[in-house]
C-alpha positions as CSV (number, residue, x, y, z in Angstrom):
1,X,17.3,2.2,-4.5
2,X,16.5,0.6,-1.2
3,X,18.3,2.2,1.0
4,X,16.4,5.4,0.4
5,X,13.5,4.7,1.1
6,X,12.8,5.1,4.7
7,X,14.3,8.5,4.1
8,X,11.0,8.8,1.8
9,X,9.2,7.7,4.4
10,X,10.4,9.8,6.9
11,X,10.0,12.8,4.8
12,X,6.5,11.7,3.6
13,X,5.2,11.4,7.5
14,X,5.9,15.2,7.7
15,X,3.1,15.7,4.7
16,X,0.5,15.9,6.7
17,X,-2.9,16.8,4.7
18,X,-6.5,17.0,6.5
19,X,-8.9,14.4,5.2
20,X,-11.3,15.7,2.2
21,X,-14.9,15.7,1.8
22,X,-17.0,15.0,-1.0
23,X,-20.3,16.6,-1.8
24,X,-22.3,15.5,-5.1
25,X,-22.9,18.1,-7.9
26,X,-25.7,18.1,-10.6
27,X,-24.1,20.6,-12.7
28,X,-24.0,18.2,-15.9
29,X,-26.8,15.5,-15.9
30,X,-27.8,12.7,-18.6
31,X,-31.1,10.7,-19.0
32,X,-31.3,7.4,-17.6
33,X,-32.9,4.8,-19.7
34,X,-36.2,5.2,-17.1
35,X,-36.0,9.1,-18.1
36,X,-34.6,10.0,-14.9
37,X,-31.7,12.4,-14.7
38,X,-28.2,11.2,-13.3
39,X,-25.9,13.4,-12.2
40,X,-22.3,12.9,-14.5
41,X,-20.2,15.0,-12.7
42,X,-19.4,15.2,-9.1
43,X,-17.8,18.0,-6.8
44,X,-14.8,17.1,-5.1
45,X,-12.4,19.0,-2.0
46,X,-9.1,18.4,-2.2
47,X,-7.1,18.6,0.9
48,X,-5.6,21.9,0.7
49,X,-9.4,23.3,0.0
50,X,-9.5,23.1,-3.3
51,X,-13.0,22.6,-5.2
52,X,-12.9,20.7,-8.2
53,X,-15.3,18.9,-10.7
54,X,-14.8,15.4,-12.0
55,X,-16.7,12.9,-14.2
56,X,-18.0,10.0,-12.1
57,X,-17.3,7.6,-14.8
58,X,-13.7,8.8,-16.0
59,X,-12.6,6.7,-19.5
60,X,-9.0,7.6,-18.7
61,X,-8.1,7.6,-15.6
62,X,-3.7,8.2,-14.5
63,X,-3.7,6.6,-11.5
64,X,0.0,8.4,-10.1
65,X,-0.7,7.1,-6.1
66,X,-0.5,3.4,-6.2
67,X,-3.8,2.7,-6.2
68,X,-4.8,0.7,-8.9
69,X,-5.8,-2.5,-7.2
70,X,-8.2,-0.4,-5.7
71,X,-9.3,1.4,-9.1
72,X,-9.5,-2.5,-10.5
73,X,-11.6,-3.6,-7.2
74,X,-14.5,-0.9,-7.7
75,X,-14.6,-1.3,-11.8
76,X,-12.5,1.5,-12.9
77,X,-9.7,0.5,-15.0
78,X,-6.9,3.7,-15.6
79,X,-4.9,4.2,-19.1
80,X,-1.7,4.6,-17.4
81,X,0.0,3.8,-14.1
82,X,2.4,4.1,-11.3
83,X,1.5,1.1,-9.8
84,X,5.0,-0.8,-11.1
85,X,7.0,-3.0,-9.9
86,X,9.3,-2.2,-6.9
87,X,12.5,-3.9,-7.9
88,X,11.7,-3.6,-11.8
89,X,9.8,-0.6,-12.1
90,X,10.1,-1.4,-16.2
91,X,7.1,-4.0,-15.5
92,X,3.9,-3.4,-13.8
93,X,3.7,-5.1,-10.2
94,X,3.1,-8.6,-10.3
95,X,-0.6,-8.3,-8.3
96,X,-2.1,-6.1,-11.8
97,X,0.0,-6.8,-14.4
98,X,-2.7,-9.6,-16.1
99,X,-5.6,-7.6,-15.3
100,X,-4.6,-4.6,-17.4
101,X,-4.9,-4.1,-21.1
102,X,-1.3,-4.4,-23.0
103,X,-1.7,-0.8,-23.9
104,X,-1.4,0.6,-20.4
105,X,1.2,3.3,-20.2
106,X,3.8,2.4,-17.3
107,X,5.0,5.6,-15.6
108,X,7.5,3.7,-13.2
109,X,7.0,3.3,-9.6
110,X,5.0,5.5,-8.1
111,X,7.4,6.8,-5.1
112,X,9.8,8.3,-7.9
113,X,9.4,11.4,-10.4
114,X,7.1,10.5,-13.1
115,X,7.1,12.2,-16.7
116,X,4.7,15.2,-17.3
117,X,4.6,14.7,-21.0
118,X,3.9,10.8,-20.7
119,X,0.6,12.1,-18.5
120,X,-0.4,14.6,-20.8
121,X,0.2,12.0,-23.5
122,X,-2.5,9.8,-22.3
123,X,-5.0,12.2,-22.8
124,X,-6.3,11.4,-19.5
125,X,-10.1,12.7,-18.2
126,X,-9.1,12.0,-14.3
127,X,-5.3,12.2,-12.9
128,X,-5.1,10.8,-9.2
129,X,-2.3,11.6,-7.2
130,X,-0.4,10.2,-3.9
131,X,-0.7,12.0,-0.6
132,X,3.2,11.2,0.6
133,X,5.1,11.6,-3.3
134,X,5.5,14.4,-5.9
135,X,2.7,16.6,-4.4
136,X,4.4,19.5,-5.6
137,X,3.4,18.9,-9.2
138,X,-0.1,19.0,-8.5
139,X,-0.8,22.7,-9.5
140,X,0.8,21.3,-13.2
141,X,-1.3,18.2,-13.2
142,X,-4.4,20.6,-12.6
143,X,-3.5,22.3,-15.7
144,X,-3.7,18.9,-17.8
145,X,-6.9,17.3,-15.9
146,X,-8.9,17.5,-13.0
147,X,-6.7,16.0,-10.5
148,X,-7.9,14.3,-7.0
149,X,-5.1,14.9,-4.4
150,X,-5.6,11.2,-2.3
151,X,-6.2,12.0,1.7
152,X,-4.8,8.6,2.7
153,X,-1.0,7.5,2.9
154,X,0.4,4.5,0.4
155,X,0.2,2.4,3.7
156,X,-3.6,2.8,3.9
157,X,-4.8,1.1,1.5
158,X,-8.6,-0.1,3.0
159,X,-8.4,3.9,3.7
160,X,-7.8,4.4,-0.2
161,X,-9.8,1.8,-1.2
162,X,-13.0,3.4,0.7
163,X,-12.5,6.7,-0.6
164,X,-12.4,5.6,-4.0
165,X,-15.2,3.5,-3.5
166,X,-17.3,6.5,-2.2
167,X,-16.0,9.0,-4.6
168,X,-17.9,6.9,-7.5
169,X,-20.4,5.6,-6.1
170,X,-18.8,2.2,-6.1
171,X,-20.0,1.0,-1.9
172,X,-21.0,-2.1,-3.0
173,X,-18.0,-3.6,-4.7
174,X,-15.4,-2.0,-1.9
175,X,-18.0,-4.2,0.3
176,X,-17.7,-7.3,-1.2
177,X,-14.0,-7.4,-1.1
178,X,-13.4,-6.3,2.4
179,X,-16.0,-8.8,3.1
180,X,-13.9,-12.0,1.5
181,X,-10.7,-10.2,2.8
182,X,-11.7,-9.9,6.2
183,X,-13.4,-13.6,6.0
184,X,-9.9,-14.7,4.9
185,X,-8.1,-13.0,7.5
186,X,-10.2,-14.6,10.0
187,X,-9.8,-18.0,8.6
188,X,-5.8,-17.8,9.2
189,X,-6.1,-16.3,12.3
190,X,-8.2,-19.4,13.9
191,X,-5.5,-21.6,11.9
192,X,-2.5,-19.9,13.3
193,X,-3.4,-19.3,17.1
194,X,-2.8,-22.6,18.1
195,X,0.3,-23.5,15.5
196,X,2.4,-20.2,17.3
197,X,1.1,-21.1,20.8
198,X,1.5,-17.5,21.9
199,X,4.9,-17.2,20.9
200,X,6.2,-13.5,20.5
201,X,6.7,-12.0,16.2
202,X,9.0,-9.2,15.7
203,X,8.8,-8.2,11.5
204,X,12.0,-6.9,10.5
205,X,13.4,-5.2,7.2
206,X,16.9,-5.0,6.7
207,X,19.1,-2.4,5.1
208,X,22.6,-2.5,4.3
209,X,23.7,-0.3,7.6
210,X,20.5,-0.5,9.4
211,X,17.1,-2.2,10.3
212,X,13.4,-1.1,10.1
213,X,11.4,-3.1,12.7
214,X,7.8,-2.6,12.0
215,X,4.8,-2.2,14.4
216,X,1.7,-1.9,12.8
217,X,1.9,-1.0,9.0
218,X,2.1,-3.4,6.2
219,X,2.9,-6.7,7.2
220,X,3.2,-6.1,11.1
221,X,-0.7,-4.9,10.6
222,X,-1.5,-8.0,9.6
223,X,-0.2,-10.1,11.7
224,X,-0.5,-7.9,15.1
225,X,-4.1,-6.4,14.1
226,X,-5.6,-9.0,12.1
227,X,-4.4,-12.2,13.1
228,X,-3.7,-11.2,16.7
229,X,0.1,-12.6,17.3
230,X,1.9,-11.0,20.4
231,X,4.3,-8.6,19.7
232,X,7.4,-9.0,21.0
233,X,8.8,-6.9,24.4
234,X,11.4,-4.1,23.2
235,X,10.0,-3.1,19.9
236,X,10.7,0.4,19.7
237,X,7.3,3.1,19.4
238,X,6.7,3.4,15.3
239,X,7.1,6.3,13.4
240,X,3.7,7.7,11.9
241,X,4.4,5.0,8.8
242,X,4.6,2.3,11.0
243,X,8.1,1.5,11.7
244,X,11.5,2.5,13.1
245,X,15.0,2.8,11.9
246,X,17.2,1.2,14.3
247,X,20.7,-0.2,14.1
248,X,21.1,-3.7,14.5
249,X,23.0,-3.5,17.8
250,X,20.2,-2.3,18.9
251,X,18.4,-5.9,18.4
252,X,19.8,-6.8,21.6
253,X,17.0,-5.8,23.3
254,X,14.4,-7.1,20.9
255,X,14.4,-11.2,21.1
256,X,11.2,-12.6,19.2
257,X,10.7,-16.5,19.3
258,X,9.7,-15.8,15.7
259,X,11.1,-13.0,12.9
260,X,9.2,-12.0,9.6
261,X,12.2,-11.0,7.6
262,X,12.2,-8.8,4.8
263,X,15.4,-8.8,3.7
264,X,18.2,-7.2,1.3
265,X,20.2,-8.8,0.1
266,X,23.4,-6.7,0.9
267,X,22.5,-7.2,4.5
268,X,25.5,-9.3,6.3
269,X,23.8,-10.2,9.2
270,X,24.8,-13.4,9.5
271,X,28.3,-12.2,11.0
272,X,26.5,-10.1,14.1
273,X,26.6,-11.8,17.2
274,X,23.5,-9.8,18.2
275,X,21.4,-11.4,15.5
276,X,22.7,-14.9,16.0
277,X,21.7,-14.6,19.6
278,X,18.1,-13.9,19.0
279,X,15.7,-16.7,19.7
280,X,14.2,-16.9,16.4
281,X,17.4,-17.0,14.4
282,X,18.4,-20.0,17.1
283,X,15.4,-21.8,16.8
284,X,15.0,-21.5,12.8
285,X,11.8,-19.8,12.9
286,X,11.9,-17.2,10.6
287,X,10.0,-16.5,7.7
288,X,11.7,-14.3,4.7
289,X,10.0,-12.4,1.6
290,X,12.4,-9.6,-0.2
291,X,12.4,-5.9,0.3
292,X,10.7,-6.0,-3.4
293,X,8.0,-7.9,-2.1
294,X,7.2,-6.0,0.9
295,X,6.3,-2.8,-1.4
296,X,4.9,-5.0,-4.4
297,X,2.0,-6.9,-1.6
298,X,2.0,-5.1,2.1
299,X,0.2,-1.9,0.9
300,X,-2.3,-2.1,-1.4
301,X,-5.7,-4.6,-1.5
302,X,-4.9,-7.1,-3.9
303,X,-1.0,-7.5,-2.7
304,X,-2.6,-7.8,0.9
305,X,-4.8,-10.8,-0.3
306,X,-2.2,-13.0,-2.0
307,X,0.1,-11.5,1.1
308,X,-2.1,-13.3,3.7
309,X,-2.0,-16.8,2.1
310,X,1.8,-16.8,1.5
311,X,2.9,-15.5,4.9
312,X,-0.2,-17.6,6.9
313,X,1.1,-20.8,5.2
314,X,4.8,-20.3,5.6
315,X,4.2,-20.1,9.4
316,X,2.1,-22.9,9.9
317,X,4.4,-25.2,7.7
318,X,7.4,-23.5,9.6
319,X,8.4,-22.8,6.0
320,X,12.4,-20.9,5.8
């Protein structure tokens, strides 16, 4: 399952969809308890122009994008799901699966196929859908509910977060979090300039026959953007979802003093000379979470949160 997934990425870089609007409707309204009327219904554009109504307090929401930390953060709990776990996609990810009710349907993970009967099944009043996976069944999904197509990549998940936020009328909550997020993220970065000392970060998945070296998505967004670590000399320009595919000979011109490692673990690279040479594989200062855990916490609010503590404590204690 791994290994296919910067062909996914890859392909989902090429799905490129201009960013939609959102324009209030008061087609349907209801009588506040100060006899005021409240719009109930809200008109949407979808990126490929589409108008489309939806209820600004949906009951039963299908959240098929990933996005449910996000749907939890503003109030808006969905009836079924996609946000599963990466390397069990049989169990929600770790990050939701206490906040959400036993009955919640599991559709798998969200970059796979998902099951149109299981949707329809939940009876759903809103369906969201990804930007970069199974866009083609959106014209079906129409047919079972009003269905917002997402503007915003799986990688951009304050993006997401915002969108969603603004689409119910849900400002202040997105607010609050990004608030304590960004107050967190600026608590580790005063911690962590001087335990680095300037010292260079290269963040690195691997693959059984190749690498991806990151550069300003996920993980490598958090610890380039946020917390401000130097990047090391060599790393290759990114791809529009934030990394490259390169082989592992080509390491040789990429020598960090310290390595996030997201690794597989059919990866050999123990035997490469190339890799043994680095200075951050000399040294011991590298820093390993799993494939799995890259895609359960580097792209999506609530992963990003617990993220930040595990990763700022494992470099300051020099943790293996």
């Amino acid at each position: 399952m791994f290994k296919r997934i910067p062909v996914w990425i890859a392909l989902c870089c090429m799905l490129t969809l201009a960013a939609c609007g959102t324009t209030q409707t008061t087609s349907e309204v209801a009588s506040s308890s100060e006899g005021t009327a409240q719009a109930t219904t809200k008109l949407i554009s979808n990126p490929n122009g589409e108008e489309i109504t939806i209820p600004l307090n949906p009951e039963r929401i299908v959240d098929l994008s990933g996005s449910t930390e996000e749907l939890l953060i503003i109030g808006k709990t969905p009836v079924a799901t996609m946000s599963a776990d990466y390397g069990n996609p049989e169990e929600l990810t770790p990050t939701i699966k206490e906040q959400l009710s036993a009955d919640t349907v599991n559709l798998g993970w969200y970059g796979f196929p998902f099951s149109i009967e299981a949707i329809a099944g939940a009876n759903p009043d809103l369906i969201i859908l990804g930007k970069d996976f199974n866009m083609d069944q959106y014209e079906t999904l129409s047919k079972i509910s009003p269905t917002i197509a997402l503007p915003y990549s799986y990688y951009d998940w304050r993006e997401r977060l915002t969108f969603l936020a603004d689409t119910f009328g849900e400002e202040s909550k997105k607010d609050e979090y990004l608030a304590k997020y960004d107050a967190k993220s600026a608590e580790w970065k005063q911690k962590l300039e001087a335990a680095v000392n300037g010292e260079s970060f290269a963040v690195i998945e691997t693959y059984p026959n190749n690498l991806v070296i990151y550069s300003n998505k996920g993980a490598a967004e958090m610890l380039y953007g946020e917390w401000g670590l130097k990047r090391t000399e060599g790393i290759p320009d990114p791809e529009g979802w934030g990394g490259k595919q390169i082989a592992l000979e080509a390491l040789a011109s990429v020598n960090p003093d310290r390595l996030l490692l997201m690794e597989n673990s059919e990866n050999k690279m123990v035997d490469s000379k190339v890799w043994n040479n680095m200075n951050a594989v000399k040294n011991g200062k590298i820093y390993k979470i799993s494939n799995v855990d890259n895609y359960n916490y580097s792209y999506t609010a609530m992963g990003r949160m617990e993220l930040m503590d595990r990763l700022g404590t494992m470099i300051l204690e020099g943790q293996k």
